[in-house]
C-alpha positions as CSV (number, residue, x, y, z in Angstrom):
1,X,72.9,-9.9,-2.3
2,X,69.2,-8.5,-1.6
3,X,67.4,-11.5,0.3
4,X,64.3,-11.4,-2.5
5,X,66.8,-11.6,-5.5
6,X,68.6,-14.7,-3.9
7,X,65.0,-16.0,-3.3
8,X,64.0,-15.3,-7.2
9,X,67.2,-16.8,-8.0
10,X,66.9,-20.0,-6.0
11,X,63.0,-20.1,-6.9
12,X,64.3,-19.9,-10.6
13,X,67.0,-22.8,-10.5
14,X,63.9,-24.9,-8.7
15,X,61.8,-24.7,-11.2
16,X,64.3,-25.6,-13.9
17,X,65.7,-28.5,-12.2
18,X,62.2,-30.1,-11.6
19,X,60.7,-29.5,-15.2
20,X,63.9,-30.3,-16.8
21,X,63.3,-34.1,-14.7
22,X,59.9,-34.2,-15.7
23,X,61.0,-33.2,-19.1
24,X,63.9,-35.8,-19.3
25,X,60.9,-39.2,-18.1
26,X,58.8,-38.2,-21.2
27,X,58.4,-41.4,-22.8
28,X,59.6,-41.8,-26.2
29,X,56.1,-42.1,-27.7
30,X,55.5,-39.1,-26.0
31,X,58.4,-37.1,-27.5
32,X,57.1,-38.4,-30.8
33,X,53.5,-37.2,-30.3
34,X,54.6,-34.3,-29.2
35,X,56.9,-33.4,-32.5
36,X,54.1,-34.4,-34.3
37,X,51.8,-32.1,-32.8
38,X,54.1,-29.0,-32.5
39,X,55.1,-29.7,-35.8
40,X,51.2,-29.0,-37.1
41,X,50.5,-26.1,-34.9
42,X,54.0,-24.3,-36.1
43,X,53.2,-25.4,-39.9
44,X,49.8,-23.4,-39.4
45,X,51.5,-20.5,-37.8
46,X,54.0,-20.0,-40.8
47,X,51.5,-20.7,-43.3
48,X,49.4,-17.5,-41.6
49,X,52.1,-15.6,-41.2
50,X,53.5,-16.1,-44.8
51,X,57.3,-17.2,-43.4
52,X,59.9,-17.9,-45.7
53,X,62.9,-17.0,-43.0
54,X,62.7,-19.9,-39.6
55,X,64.7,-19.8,-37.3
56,X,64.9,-23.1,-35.3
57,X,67.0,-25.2,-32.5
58,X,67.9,-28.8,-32.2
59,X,66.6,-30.5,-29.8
60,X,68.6,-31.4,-26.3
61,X,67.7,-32.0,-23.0
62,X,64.1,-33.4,-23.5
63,X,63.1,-30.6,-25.5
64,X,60.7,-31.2,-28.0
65,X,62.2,-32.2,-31.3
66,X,62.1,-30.2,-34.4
67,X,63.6,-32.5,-36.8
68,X,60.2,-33.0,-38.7
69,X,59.3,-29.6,-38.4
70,X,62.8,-29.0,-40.0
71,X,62.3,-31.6,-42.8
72,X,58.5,-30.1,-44.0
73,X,60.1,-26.8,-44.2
74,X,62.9,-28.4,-46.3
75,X,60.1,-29.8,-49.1
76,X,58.4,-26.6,-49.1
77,X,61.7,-24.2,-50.2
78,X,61.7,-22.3,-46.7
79,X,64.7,-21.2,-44.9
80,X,65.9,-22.8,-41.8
81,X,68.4,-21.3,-39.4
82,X,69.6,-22.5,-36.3
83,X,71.5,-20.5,-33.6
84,X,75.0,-20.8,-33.1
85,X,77.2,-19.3,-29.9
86,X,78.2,-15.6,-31.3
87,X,82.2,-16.1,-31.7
88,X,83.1,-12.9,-30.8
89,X,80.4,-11.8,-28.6
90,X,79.8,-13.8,-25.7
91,X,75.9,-14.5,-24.6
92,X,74.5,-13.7,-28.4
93,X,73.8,-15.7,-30.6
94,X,73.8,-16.2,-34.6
95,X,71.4,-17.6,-37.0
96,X,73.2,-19.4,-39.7
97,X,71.1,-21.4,-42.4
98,X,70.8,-25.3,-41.9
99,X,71.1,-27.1,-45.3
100,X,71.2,-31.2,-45.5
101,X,74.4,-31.1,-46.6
102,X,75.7,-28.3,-43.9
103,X,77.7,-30.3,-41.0
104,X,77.2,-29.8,-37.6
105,X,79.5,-29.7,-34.6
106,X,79.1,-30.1,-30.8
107,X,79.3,-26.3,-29.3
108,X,80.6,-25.7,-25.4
109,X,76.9,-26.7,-24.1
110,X,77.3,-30.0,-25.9
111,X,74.3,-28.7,-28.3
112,X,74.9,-29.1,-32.2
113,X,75.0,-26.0,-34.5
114,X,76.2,-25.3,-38.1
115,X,80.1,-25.3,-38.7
116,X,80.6,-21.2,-38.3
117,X,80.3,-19.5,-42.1
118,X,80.0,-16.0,-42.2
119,X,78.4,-16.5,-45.7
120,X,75.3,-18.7,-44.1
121,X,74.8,-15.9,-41.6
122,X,71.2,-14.4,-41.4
123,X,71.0,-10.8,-39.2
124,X,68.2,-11.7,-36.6
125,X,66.1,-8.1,-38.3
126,X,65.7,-10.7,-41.5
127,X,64.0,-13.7,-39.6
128,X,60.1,-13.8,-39.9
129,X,59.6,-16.5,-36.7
130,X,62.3,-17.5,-34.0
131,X,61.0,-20.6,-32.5
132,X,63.0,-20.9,-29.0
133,X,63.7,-23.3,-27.0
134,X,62.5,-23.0,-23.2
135,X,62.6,-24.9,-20.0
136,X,59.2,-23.6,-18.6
137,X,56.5,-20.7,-19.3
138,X,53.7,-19.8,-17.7
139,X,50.1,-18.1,-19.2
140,X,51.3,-14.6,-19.2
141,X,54.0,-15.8,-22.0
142,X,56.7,-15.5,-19.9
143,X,59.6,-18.4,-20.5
144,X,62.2,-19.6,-18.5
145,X,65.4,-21.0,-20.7
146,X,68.5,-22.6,-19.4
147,X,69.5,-19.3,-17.2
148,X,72.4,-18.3,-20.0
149,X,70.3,-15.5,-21.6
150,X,71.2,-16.1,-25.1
151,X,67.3,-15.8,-26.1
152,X,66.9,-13.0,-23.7
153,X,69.7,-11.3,-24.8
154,X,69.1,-12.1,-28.9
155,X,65.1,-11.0,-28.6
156,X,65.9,-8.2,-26.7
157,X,63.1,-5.3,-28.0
158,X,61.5,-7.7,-30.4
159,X,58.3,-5.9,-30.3
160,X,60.3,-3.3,-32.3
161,X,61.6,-5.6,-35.3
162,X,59.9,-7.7,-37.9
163,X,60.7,-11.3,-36.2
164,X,58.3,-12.7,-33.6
165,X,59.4,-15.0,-31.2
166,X,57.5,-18.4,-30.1
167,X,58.0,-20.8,-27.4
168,X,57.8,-24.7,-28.0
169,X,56.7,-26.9,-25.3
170,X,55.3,-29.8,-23.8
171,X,52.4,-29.3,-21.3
172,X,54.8,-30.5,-18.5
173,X,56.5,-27.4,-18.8
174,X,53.7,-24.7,-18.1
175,X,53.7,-23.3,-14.6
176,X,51.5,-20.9,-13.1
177,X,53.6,-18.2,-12.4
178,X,57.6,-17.7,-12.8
179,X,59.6,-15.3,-10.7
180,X,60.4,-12.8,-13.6
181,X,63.6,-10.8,-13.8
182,X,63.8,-7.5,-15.6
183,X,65.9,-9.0,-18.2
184,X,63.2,-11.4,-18.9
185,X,61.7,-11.2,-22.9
186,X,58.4,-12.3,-23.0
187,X,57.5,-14.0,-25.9
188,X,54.9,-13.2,-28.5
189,X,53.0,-16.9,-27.7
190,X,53.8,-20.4,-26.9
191,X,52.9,-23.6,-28.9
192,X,52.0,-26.2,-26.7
193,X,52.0,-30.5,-27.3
C-alpha cells in the first residue's frame, strides 16, 4: 500500500478514535442541551425548506440524540425514516418509515432500525432532508462517519437529486481539516450544538 494512503488511513482512524472519546465524556446535561439545541436549528431548516419526507438515525455512540427531534415531527404529521442495513446489498442502506407503534431491532452494529418491511420502504430520490450521523467534520463540510461508507455510499451524487444531506454535531466534533478520500460526500451543511 502507497505510504500517503496508509498515512490518510491511519490519520483517519486517529481522529475517529479521539473524537469518538471526547464524544463518549459528554456529560448527560450536555447530551441534553445539545438535543435541544439541534433539535431547534433542524426544526427551522425543515420549516424553510417545506419538508414533509425526514430521514433520521438513532442515536449511538455519543451521537447527539434525535428522539425529540423525532417526537416534534411526529405532532406535526411529517414523515420520519430511519436507515436500515440494505438486505441484499451490502454497504447501502434503506430508509424505512419510523411509526410509534413500528418495533425496532438491534442490527449487526448493535444500532436499532425498523423490523425490515418492504411496504415502509422510502427510495432515497423521495426524501427532502437526510440528517446523518457523523463522527467529525470540518469547515469545508466535509464529514467523517464510522469508516463503513453506508452514508457515502447512499448520498453518492446528491447534488444531482432532490434530497440534501445535513450533518448533526456537537462542537467537540469539528476539526480543522480531515484527510479526505475520493469517495468522501461532502455534505450540503452541518448543524452544530
Amino acid at each position: 500500500m502507497h505510504s500517503t494512503t496508509q498515512k490518510t488511513i491511519q490519520s483517519r482512524h486517529n481522529i475517529r478514535q479521539q473524537i469518538r472519546k471526547t464524544r463518549q465524556n459528554l456529560t448527560a446535561l450536555e447530551q441534553t442541551q445539545a438535543e435541544q439545541n439541534i433539535t431547534q436549528q433542524a426544526m427551522d431548516l425543515i420549516t424553510l425548506r417545506q419538508a414533509q419526507n425526514i430521514a433520521l438515525y438513532l442515536a449511538f455512540d455519543g451521537e447527539i440524540s434525535t428522539q425529540l427531534l423525532i417526537e416534534k415531527l411526529w405532532q406535526q404529521g411529517k414523515n420520519v425514516y430511519l436507515p436500515v442495513l440494505h438486505p441484499f446489498c451490502p454497504g447501502y442502506l434503506l430508509f424505512l418509515q419510523h411509526r410509534p407503534n413500528i418495533p425496532l431491532m438491534r442490527n449487526k452494529f448493535g444500532i436499532l432500525e425498523p423490523q425490515l418491511n418492504v411496504q415502509n420502504v422510502l427510495p432515497v430520490e423521495q426524501l427532502d432532508i437526510i440528517f446523518t450521523p457523523l463522527v467529525a467534520f470540518d469547515q469545508q463540510g466535509n464529514r467523517l462517519g464510522m469508516g463503513g461508507g453506508f452514508y457515502d455510499r447512499t448520498l453518492q451524487g446528491w447534488q444531482q437529486k432532490s434530497f440534501i444531506p445535513v450533518g448533526l454535531a456537537h462542537q467537540c466534533q469539528q476539526v480543522e481539516s480531515l484527510p479526505i478520500e475520493s469517495w468522501d460526500m461532502p455534505l450540503f451543511g452541518i448543524l452544530v450544538a
